[in-house]
C-alpha positions in Angstrom: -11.3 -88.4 40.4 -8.5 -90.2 41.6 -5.2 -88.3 42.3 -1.8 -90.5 43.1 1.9 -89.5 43.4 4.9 -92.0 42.9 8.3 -93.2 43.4 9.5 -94.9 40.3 13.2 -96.5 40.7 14.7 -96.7 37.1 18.2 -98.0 35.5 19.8 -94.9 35.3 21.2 -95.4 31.6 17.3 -96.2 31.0 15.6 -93.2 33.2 15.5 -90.4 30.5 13.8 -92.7 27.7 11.3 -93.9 30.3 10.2 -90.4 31.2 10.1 -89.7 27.9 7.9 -92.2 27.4 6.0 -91.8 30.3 5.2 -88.1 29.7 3.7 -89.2 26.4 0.7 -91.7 29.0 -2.6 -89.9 29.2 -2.8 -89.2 33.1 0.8 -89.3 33.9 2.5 -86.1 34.6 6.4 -86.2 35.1 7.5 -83.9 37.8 11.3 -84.8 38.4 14.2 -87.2 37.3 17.0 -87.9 39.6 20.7 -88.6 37.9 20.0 -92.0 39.8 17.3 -92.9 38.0 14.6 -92.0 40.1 11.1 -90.2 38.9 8.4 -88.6 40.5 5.1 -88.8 39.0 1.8 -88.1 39.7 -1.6 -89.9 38.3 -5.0 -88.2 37.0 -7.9 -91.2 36.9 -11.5 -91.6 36.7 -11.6 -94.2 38.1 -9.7 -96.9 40.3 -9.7 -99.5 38.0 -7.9 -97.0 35.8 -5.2 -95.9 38.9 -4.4 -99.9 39.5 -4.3 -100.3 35.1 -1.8 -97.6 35.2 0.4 -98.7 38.6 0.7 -101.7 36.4 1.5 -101.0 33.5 4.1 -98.3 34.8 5.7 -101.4 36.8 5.9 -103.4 33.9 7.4 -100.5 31.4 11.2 -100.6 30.3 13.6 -99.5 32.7 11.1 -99.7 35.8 12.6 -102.1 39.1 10.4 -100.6 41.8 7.7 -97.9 42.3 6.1 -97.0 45.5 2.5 -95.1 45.8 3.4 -92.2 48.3 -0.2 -90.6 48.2 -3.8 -91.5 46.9 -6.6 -89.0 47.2 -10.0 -90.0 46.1 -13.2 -87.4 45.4 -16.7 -88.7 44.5 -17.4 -86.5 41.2 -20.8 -85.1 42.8 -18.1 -83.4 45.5 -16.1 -82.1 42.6 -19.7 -80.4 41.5 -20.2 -78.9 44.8 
């Protein structure tokens, strides 16, 4: 399981439709929206070919001009089972 929190810097006259569309992104969970423009999100993968899919496809989504990983936590599945 992999466990990530970002910065995403938006347009501000584009930030609400791209939480919008991000809270709709299996994985992607939408904590906070600034009147800037700025989200906070944090990831839920399997896998990290799935945590670098979705950093890249969130930078490429409508609105997006920066994001910045601010935490990554990784736990082996057996671990989990512990």
């Amino acid at each position: 399981m992999h466990i990530s929190s970002l910065i995403v810097d938006a347009r501000a006259d584009l930030a609400a439709e791209l939480r919008d569309t991000l809270a709709t992104w299996p994985g992607v969970e939408v904590h906070a929206l600034t009147p800037e423009g700025r989200l906070v999100l944090t990831l839920e993968t399997d896998t990290d070919a799935q945590t670098t899919d979705l950093y890249a496809r969130i930078g490429t989504a409508r609105g997006v001009m920066s994001l910045a990983l601010v935490y990554h936590h990784f736990e082996p599945e057996t671990e989990l089972e512990a």
